[in-house]
C-alpha positions, 0 to 999 in steps of 0.5 A, a space after each residue: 659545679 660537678 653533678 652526680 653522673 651527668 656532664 658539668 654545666 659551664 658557667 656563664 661567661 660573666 660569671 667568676 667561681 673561685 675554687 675555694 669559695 664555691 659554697 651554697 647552702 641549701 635545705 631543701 637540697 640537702 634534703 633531696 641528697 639524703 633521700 628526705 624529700 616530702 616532695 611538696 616543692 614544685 621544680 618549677 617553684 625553685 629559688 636562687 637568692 642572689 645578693 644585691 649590693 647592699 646586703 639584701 637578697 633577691 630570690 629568683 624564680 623559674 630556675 630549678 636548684 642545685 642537686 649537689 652543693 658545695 660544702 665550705 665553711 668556718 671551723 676551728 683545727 687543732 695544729 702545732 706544738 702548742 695543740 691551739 685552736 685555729 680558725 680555718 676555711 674547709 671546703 670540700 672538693 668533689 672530684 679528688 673527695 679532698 677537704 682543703 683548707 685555707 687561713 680565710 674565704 677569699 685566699 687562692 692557695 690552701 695551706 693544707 688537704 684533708 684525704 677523705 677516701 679512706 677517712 673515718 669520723 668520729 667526736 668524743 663524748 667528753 671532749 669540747 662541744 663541737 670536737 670531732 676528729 677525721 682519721 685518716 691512714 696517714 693522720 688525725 685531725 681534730 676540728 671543732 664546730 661553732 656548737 653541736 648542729 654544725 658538728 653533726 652537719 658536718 659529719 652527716 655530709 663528710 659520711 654522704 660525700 664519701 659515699 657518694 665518692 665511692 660509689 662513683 668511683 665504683 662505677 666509673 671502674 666497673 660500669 661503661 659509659 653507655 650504662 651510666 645513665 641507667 645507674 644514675 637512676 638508681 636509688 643506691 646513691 640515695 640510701 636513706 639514713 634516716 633510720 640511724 640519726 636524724 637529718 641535721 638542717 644546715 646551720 644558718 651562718 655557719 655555713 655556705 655563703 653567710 659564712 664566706 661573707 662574715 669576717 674570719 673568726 679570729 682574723 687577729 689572733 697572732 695564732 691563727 698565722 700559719 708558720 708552716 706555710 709562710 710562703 703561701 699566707 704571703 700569696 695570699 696577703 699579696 692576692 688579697 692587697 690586689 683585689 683590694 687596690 682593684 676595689 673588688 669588693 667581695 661579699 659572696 663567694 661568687 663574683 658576677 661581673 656586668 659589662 656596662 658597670 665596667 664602662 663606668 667604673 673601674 670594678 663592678 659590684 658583685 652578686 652572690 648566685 647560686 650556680 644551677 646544676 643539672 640534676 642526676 637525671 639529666 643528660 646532655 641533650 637534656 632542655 637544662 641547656 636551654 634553661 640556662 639561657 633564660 637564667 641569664 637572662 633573669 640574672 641580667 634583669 636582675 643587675 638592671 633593677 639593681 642599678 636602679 635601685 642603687 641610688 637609693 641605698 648609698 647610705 647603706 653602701 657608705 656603712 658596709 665601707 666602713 665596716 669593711 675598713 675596720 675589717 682591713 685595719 683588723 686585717 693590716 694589724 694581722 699582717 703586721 704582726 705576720 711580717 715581725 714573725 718573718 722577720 724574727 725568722 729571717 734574722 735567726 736565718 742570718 745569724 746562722 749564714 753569717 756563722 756558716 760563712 765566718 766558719 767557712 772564710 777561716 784559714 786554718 783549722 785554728 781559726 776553725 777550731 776557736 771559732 767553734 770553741 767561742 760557740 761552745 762558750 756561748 752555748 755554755 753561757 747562754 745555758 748558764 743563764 738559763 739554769 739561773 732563770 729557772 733557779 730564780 724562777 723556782 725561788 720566785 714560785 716558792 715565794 709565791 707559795 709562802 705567800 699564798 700560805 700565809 694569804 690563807 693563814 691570814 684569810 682564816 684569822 680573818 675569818 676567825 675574828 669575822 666569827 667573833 665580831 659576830 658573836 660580840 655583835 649577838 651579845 650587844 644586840 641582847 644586851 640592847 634588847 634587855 636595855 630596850 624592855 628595861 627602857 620601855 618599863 613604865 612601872 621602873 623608876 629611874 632609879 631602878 633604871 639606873 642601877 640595872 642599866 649599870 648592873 649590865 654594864 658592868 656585866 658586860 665588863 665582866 664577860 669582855 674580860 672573861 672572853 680575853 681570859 679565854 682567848 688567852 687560855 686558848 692560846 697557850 693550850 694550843 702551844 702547850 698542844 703543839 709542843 708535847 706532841 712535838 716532844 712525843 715524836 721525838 720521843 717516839 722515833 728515838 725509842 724506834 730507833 733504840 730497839 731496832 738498835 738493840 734488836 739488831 745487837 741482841 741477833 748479833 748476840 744470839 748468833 754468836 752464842 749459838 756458835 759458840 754452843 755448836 762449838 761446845 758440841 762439837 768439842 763434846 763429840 771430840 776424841 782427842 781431849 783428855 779427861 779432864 778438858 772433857 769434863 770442863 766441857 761437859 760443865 760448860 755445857 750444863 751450865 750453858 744448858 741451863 741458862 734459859 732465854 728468858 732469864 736475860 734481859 730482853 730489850 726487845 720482846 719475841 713471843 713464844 708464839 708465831 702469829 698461826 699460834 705455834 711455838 717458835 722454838 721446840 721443847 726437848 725432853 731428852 737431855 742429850 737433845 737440849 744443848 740442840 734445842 738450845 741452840 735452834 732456839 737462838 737461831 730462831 730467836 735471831 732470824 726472828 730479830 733480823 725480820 728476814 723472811 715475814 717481811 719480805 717488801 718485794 714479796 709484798 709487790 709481786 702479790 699485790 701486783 698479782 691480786 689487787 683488784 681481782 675476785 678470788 674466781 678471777 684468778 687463773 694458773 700462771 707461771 708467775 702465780 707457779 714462781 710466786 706460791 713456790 717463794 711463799 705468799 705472805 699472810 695477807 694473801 694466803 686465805 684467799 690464793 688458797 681458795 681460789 686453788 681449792 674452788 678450781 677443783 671443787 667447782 663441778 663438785 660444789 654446782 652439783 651439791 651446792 649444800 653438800 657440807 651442811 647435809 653432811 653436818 646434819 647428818 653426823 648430828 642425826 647419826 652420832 652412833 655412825 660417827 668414828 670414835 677415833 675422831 673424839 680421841 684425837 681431838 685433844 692431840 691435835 697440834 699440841 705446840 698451837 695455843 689455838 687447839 690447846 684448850 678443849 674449850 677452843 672454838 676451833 676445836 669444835 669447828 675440827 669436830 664438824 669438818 671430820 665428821 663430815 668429811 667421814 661422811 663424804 668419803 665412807 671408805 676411808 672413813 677417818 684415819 689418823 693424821 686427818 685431824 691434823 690437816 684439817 686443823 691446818 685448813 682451819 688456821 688459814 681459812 678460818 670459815 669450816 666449810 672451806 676446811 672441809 673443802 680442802 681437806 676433801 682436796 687433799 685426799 681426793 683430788 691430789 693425793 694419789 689413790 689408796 693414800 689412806 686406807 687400812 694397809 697405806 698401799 700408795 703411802 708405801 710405794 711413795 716410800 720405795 720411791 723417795 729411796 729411788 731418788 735418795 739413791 741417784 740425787 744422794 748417793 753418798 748419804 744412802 750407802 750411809 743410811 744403808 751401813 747403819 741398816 737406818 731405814 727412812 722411811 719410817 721417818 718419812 711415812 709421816 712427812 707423806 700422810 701428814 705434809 709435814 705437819 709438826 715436822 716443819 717450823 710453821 714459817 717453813 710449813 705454809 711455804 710447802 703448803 702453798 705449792 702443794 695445793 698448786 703443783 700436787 704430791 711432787 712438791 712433798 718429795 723435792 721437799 724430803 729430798 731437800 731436808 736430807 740435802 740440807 742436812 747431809 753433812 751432818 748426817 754423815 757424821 752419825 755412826 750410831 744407829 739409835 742415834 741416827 734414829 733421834 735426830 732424824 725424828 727431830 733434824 727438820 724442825 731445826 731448819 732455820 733458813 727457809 729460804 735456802 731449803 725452798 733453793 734446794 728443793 726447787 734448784 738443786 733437785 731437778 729434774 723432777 718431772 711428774 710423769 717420773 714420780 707416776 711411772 715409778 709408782 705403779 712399778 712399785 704398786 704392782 710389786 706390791 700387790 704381789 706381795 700382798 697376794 702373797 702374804 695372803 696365801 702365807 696367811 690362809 695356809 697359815 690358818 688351815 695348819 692352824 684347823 688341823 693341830 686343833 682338831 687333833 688336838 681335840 681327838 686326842 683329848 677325847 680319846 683320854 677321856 674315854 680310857 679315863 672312863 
């Protein structure tokens, strides 16, 4: 035994330790480790038990105990490719700081080693009692104790002897020898952990010498044979069978031979000792030499009263052999199957000897070759039979299955006529009742008796054929049930099917016609045909004009309305322009059909995979968030990406005025003189094509009233201008809560456009203008020299797109796709998507060689955009580089040119009026001086 810092005390002569067995368990010693000690126990008041023969324990006084114990015992460790518990011996050596572990108490050579210099331990709250792992650099092992107390006695002492191992190890780096015994009486090895869990006393029989005395748990479960060390579980065996043969009966872990007992038999009778070790504070010349002399001669003492009792306990010794010849029958059947196991791998090892060796004994590489085909036709037949096996046994488990199915089938059945039986049982149990008061009547006479006893019968009678009627309704109602519904699903998918068959001709249709009337307009538009192939045109097309969508038969019905409330297909007044609307209505009407864009299911995925499960102010600004808003988010998902954009830069704004937005109501509503008249006019003329603002009376209409009128409030240098009634009405639709549309709207106008966007002289519209025609010209140069012919300035087109982000300009399904990436990326997302809308539609802008003409169709060309999705490729694709720094850059250029201008045109204006002064006041002499003549 090794102490801790002081030089190791050999043991006796007669006195046999073996290295995997050594294990005391003392309470008192754990205790005075761990530096919990009450210090009540005298030194001279120590014990050492020492087991008799019998079983029995003498207690030896006079001797000083063990200051470091030996850690051993019993756990269960997790290990192989089935994950089993097996049950091991752990002890735990002092020197190397290694926990070995061996299949039993009594073998030599261990199956394994646990590393714990650098270990951590630690045990799952929802594991299995008393689970608890070791983790080392290299691995993991996972133990298992007899219950909780010896799970935490095991961790308390792996953590002390780790510690104590490093601190040793420390000092005997860092600490020369003569300085070692003033450390030894430092109290850093002793710390106190009473402070962070409790001192678990040590589990009795768990650990220590009653467990290396017990019998092995699960000695003859096949899975606690170790497969990985067969050649050390037969070391073992063959040492146990020799110890045995010598009749060497162990009960303890440790053995002390006597001399004399030797003379007489041929093995002696061993004893269970703990070996004194010197403590901490001792050193070699200390007096525990001397102490060791008369503790051999106690133990001797000992041995002597124990032979003169041995007589007397024979009995007791005939029973201890007989448990230990159970033990070894359990212990032979063990081996057994150990040795079949060996066997079973020694054939396997064979077999492929003797095919190494017939492969190596061919001849030529023929003999080789056929060889390695009858092995191949082998392993092909054997995986034949295999996948047959598995067959059989997915029929058998289906089987199986059925068979449970209709075990429950059965059970309920039963349990139906259980519930019946019962409820016939209550009803002749009533009956008995009333034929029992009838009976014990004493002012019936029998004849009444009688009759009503008869009266019941037949009353019964009536009921037991009433209930089969039931049963029998019952019965057929149910099957009338399960049909119908039946036939309804059939009737249903076939419906389903019928118009998604007929939605699918009827776009195919609506596509077709739509190019049969580009066709007709392009014949129209054609100089070659003669008169009067172009009046048969010009009929051709009235007529086709005057056909009306919903004249045909519609097998499947599109609204008018999108799902925001707007309409789907534009309303042409002039009729020049109908043969056009016609032909986008078709369009529409066919994409609408198809479902190409609204139900996009990958779309769908990337939203839910980004969104579900997090708040609105979890969401953070991304690349994928960036790709995902310029693709469009669907409906579901819009509101609330929309708020989280919106909340991100209002937050400082909202902390500072938490009730901003109802003070400003309640402002408005004090001060109605104060409130804009404007907003009152353009209320009926918000978003005329949305069935959701056409009536006055809408909800919404008065929400927009609120959110203006505050927001005029808010901001009082712009006030209200027009085109704001618009933007907040598309706030409304998506949001629906007004707060949040005035939120928006005050985003829009203060946050992302740039300044001066909306005041009286439109200052920054304007030099966005210059700018898109700087862009037109270097990404589109052939449809600005075309524009520039005709004298066509687009801005006047575009003006709007800028103040009211394309709002009645852009088909809804368009609309919030550049909404969505407008709130995220800012103004540079309005210009990719005009200089998208003029690419999109170039070729055919360059066929106008009419000025007025050319006017008409760039009011109305947008809204005619069938393929969203191509026009979002364009202006996210085909229109970069586009950077933002540019779009600023150019902007103040344009703005400073501006303000010149504007500096200019007001000089012009002053002088202007001054010349205007002066011609009045001449003006007025001469009308004076008239006057006087006159007079």
């Amino acid at each position: 035994m090794e102490s801790n810092g002081s030089s190791n005390m050999p043991p006796p002569p007669d006195v046999h330790v073996s290295p995997a067995d050594e294990c005391v368990g003392s309470e008192e010693t754990q205790q005075q480790r761990l530096g919990q000690s009450d210090g009540a126990q005298d030194k001279n008041d120590t014990q050492i038990h020492a087991a008799l023969p019998d079983g029995t324990s003498a207690t030896l006084r006079g001797t000083p105990t063990s200051s470091s114990t030996k850690l051993c015992g019993y756990l269960n460790k997790q290990g192989g490719p089935l994950k089993a518990w097996k049950s091991r011996w752990f002890v735990y050596e002092e020197k190397s700081c290694q926990l070995f572990y061996y299949r039993m108490a009594q073998d030599i050579n261990p199956l394994g080693k646990v590393d714990l210099s650098r270990a951590t331990f630690s045990y799952p709250l929802q594991g299995e009692e008393g689970t608890f792992h070791i983790q080392t650099p290299e691995r993991t092992v996972i133990l298992k104790a007899a219950n909780r107390d010896a799970q935490m006695y095991w961790l308390q002492q792996l953590q002390l002897k780790r510690t104590l191992y490093r601190e040793q190890h420390a000092e005997h780096k860092s600490i020369s020898s003569p300085d070692k015994h003033k450390l030894e009486s430092s109290p850093s090895a002793n710390n106190c952990h009473a402070d962070f869990l409790p001192i678990v006393k040590t589990p009795s029989g768990l650990v220590g010498e009653e467990a290396a005395s017990l019998p092995a748990p699960g000695l003859n479960s096949p899975l606690n044979m170790s497969i990985k060390h067969p050649l050390i579980e037969l070391q073992n065996t063959m040492h146990s069978f020799r110890k045995r043969h010598s009749q060497e009966i162990r009960q303890s872990v440790f053995h002390i031979d006597d001399p004399t007992d030797k003379q007489k038999t041929p093995s002696s009778k061993t004893s269970t000792l703990e070996v004194p070790t010197p403590s901490s504070s001792q050193g070699p010349e200390s007096p525990a030499n001397a102490r060791s002399e008369e503790d051999l001669s106690t133990i001797s003492s000992v041995r002597k009263s124990s032979k003169e009792t041995s007589k007397s306990l024979d009995l007791k010794d005939t029973s201890r052999l007989q448990h230990e010849k159970l033990y070894l029958a359990e212990e032979v059947k063990a081996q057994k199957e150990l040795v079949l196991l060996l066997h079973k791998v020694l054939e396997a090892a064979q077999l492929e000897k003797r095919t190494c060796a017939q492969f190596l004994a061919a001849e030529g590489e023929q003999e080789r070759l056929e060889l390695l085909r009858h092995g191949e036709r082998r392993a092909a037949e054997l995986r034949d039979q295999l996948e047959s096996l598995q067959q059989e046994n997915e029929n058998l488990r289906r089987d199986l299955n059925q068979r449970d199915a209709h075990i429950a089938e059965l059970q309920e059945s039963v349990q139906l006529l259980m519930h019946k039986n019962q409820a016939k049982q209550e009803v002749i149990l009533k009956l008995s009742e009333k034929f029992v008061v009838f009976g014990e009547d004493q002012h019936c006479t029998n004849g009444l008796q009688s009759e009503a006893l008869k009266q019941l019968t037949i009353e019964n009678e009536n009921l037991k054929d009433d209930l089969k009627a039931y049963k029998t309704q019952n019965q057929y109602l149910n099957s009338e049930i399960y049909h119908l519904t039946t036939l309804w699903r059939k009737s249903c998918e076939q419906e389903q099917s019928l118009i998604v068959k007929c939605a699918v001709l009827e776009a195919n249709s609506c596509q077709k016609e739509s190019r049969y009337l580009g066709i007709l307009q392009k014949l129209q538009e054609s100089k070659e045909l003669n008169p009067e192939q172009r009046e048969a045109v010009k009929k051709v097309v009235k007529d086709a004009v005057r056909a009306d969508l919903s004249t045909a038969v519609k097998l499947n019905s599109v609204r008018d309305y999108d799902e925001y409330g707007f309409r789907i297909a534009m309303d042409y007044k002039v009729e020049d322009l109908k043969l056009l609307a016609k032909i986008q209505a078709l369009e529409i009407r066919s994409q609408t059909l198809l479902n190409q864009e609204e139900c996009d299911g990958p779309l769908l995925a990337r939203c839910a995979q980004l969104l579900f499960g997090r708040a609105e102010g979890e969401l953070s600004s991304s690349t994928e968030l960036k790709n995902l808003l310029r693709t469009g988010l669907p409906r579901e998902y819009r509101a609330r990406v929309w708020r989280f954009m919106i909340q991100t830069r209002t937050k400082s704004l909202k902390e500072r005025h938490p009730n901003c937005y109802q003070e400003l109501c309640e402002k408005s509503r004090t001060s109605p003189h104060l409130v804009p008249r404007q907003i009152q006019l353009d209320l009926d003329r918000t978003l005329t094509s949305n069935q959701y603002f056409s009536p006055p009376s809408n909800p919404l209409i008065q929400k927009l009233e609120r959110v203006l009128q505050a927001f005029s409030w808010q901001n009082p240098t712009i006030g209200y201008v027009q085109g704001l009634n618009r933007l907040a009405a598309i706030a409304l639709l998506i949001l629906q809560d007004e707060e949040d549309a005035f939120w928006c709207l005050e985003v829009i106008v203060d946050y992302i456009m740039p300044p001066h966007y909306y005041t009286k002289d439109l200052v920054g519209c304007q030099a966005d203008q210059r700018v898109l025609k700087d862009l037109m010209s270097e990404k589109l140069p052939r449809l600005t020299a075309h524009l520039e012919a005709l004298k066509v300035d687009v801005s006047l087109i575009t003006v709007e797109w800028f103040l009211v982000l394309f709002v009645e300009s852009l088909p809804a399904r368009i609309l919030f796709k550049v909404w969505d990436a407008f709130l995220y990326e800012g103004i540079k997302v309005i210009f990719r998507y005009a200089l998208a809308l003029f690419k999109y539609k170039e070729e055919i802008i360059l066929k106008i060689n009419d000025s007025v003409e050319m006017y008409q169709y760039l009011r109305i060309f947008p809204y005619t955009i069938a393929d969203g999705r191509k026009l979002t490729s364009i202006a996210f694709n085909d229109m970069n580089p586009l950077p933002m720094k540019l779009l600023q850059n150019r902007r103040a250029t344009h703005l400073e040119r501006l303000h010149a201008e504007i500096k200019e045109l007001e000089k012009l204006r002053k002088a202007y009026r001054a010349e205007q002064v002066q011609c009045k006041d001449k003006e007025l002499d001469t009308l004076a001086s008239e006057d006087e003549e006159e007079v």
